[in-house]
C-alpha positions in Angstrom: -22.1 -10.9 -0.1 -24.0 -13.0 -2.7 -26.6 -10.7 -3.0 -24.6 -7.8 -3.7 -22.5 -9.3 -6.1 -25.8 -10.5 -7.9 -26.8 -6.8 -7.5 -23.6 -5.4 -9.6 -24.0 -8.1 -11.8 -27.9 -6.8 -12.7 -26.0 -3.1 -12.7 -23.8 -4.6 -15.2 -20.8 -3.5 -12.9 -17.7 -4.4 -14.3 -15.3 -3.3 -11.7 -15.5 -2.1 -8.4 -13.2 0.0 -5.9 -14.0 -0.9 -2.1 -12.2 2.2 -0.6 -10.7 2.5 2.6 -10.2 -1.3 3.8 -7.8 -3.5 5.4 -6.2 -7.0 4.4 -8.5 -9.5 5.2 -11.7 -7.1 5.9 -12.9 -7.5 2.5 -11.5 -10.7 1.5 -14.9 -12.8 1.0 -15.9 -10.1 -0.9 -13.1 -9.5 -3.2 -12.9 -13.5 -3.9 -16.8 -13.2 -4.5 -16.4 -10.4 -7.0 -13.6 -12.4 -8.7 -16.0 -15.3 -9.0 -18.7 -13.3 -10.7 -16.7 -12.1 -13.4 -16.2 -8.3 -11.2 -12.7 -6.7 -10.8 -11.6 -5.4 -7.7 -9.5 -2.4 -8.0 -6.8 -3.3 -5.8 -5.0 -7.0 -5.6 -7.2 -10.2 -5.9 -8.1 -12.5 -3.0 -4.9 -14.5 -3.5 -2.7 -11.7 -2.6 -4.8 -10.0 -0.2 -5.2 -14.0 1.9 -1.3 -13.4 1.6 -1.4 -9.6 2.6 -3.5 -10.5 5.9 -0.5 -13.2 7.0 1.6 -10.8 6.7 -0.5 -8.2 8.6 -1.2 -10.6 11.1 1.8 -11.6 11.7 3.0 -7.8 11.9 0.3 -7.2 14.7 1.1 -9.9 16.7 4.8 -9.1 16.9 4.1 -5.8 19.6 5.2 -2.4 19.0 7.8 0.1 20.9 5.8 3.4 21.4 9.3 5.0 21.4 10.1 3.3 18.1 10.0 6.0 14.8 7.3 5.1 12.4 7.9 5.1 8.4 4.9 4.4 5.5 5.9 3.7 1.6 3.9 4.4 -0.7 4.0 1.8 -3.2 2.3 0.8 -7.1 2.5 -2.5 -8.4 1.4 -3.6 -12.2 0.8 -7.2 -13.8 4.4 -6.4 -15.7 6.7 -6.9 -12.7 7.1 -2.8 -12.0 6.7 -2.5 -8.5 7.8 1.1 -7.8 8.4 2.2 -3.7 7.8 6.0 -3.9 10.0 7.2 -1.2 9.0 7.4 2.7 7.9 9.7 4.8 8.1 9.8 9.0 4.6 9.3 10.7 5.9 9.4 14.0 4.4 12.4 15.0 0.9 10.6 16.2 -2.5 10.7 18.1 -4.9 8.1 18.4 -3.8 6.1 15.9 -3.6 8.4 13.5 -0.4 10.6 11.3 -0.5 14.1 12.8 2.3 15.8 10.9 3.9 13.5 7.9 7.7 14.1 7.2 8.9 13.5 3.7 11.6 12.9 3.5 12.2 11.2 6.7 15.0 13.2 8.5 15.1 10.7 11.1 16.4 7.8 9.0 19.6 7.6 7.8 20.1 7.8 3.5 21.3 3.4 4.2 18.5 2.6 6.5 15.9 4.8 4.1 17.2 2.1 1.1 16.9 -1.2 3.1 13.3 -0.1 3.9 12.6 0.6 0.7 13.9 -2.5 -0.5 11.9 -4.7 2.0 8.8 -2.7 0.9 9.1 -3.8 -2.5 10.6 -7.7 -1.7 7.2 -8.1 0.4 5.2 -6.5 -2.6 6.8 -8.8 -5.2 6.6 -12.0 -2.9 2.4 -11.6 -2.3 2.2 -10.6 -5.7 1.1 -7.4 -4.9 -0.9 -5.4 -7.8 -2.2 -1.5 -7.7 -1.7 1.2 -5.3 -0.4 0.2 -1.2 0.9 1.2 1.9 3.9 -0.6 4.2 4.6 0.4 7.3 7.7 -0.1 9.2 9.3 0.6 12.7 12.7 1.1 13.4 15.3 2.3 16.1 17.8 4.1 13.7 19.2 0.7 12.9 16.9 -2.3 12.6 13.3 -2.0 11.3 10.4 -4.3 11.3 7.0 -4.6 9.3 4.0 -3.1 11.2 1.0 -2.6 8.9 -0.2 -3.1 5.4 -2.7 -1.0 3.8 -4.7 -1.6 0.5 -5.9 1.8 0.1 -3.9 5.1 -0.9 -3.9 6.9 2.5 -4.4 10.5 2.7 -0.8 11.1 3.9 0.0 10.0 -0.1 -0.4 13.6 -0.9 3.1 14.0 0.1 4.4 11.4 -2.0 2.3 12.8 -5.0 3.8 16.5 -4.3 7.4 15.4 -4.1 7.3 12.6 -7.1 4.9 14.2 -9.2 3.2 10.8 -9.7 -0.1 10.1 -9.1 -1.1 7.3 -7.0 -4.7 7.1 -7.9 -4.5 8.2 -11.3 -1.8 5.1 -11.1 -3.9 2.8 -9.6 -7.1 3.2 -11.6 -4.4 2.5 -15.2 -3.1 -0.2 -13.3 -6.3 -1.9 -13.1 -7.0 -1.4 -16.7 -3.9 -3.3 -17.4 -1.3 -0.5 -18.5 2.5 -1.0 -17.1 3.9 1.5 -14.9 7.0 3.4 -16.6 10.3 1.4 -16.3 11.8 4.5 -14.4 10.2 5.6 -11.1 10.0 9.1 -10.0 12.2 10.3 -7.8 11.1 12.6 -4.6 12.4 16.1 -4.8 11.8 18.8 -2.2 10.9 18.8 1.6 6.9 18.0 2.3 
């Protein structure tokens, strides 16, 4: 890690996106970059040491294969805007991964669909949370519970761009630079 930082540094790097990572995977490295004067598109080493609790904790907890899966899409900025951009169903699922998204989910009730989205953006105001993310939740119709956190805009976030017209990298990336999201979040329309 020490040499690459010192490599970016010689490049005269200034900022650097990791891509597809995980709370904790990169954390030495983000805290490094921090330390040698690189930013880290994404949130710093505080909140990403905070993220991996969570994540951990999430893990450990044990899932219901027959439990309904839901991902939000979230963006964060340094201004307090922390917008939850919908949900969409990722139930449908092989190996691990999202076979056929569903936004929005028809399988969650309009009430249920709120509370979620309301956790999402609690646990991304309580870590501080900064830049583009992913929270994912399981529930039974009723009661939900945390199941993943992702640092990285998924590729499943290409239904949440169709239906709100927002751009989650484009986001993410002016985020970074410092610029506030708008005060009003888009609002899904349409079937994806």
């Amino acid at each position: 890690i020490e040499e690459l930082v010192a490599c970016l540094q010689r490049s005269r790097v200034d900022t650097l996106w990791l891509g597809a990572w995980r709370p904790a995977e990169r954390l030495d490295l983000i805290a490094a970059c921090e330390a040698g004067g690189i930013g880290v598109v994404g949130p710093g080493s505080s909140t990403v040491r905070r993220l991996a609790d969570l994540a951990h904790t999430a893990a450990t907890a044990g899932v219901d294969s027959r439990l309904r899966r839901v991902e939000v899409d979230i963006l964060a900025d340094d201004h307090g805007n922390v917008w939850t951009l919908g949900g969409r169903d990722v139930s449908v699922r092989r190996s691990g991964h999202a076979l056929v998204p569903e936004a929005p989910c028809s399988a969650v009730s309009a009430e249920l669909a709120a509370r979620i989205r309301g956790e999402a953006e609690r646990l991304a105001r309580s870590v501080d949370y900064r830049g583009a993310g992913l929270f994912t939740f399981v529930h039974d119709g009723a009661e939900f519970s945390l199941v993943d956190v992702d640092c990285v805009a998924a590729p499943d976030h290409a239904t949440t761009e169709e239906r709100t017209g927002a751009s989650i990298i484009g986001w993410r990336l002016r985020v970074q630079r410092g610029e506030p999201l708008p005060g009003i979040e888009p609002i899904g329309d349409g079937i994806v």
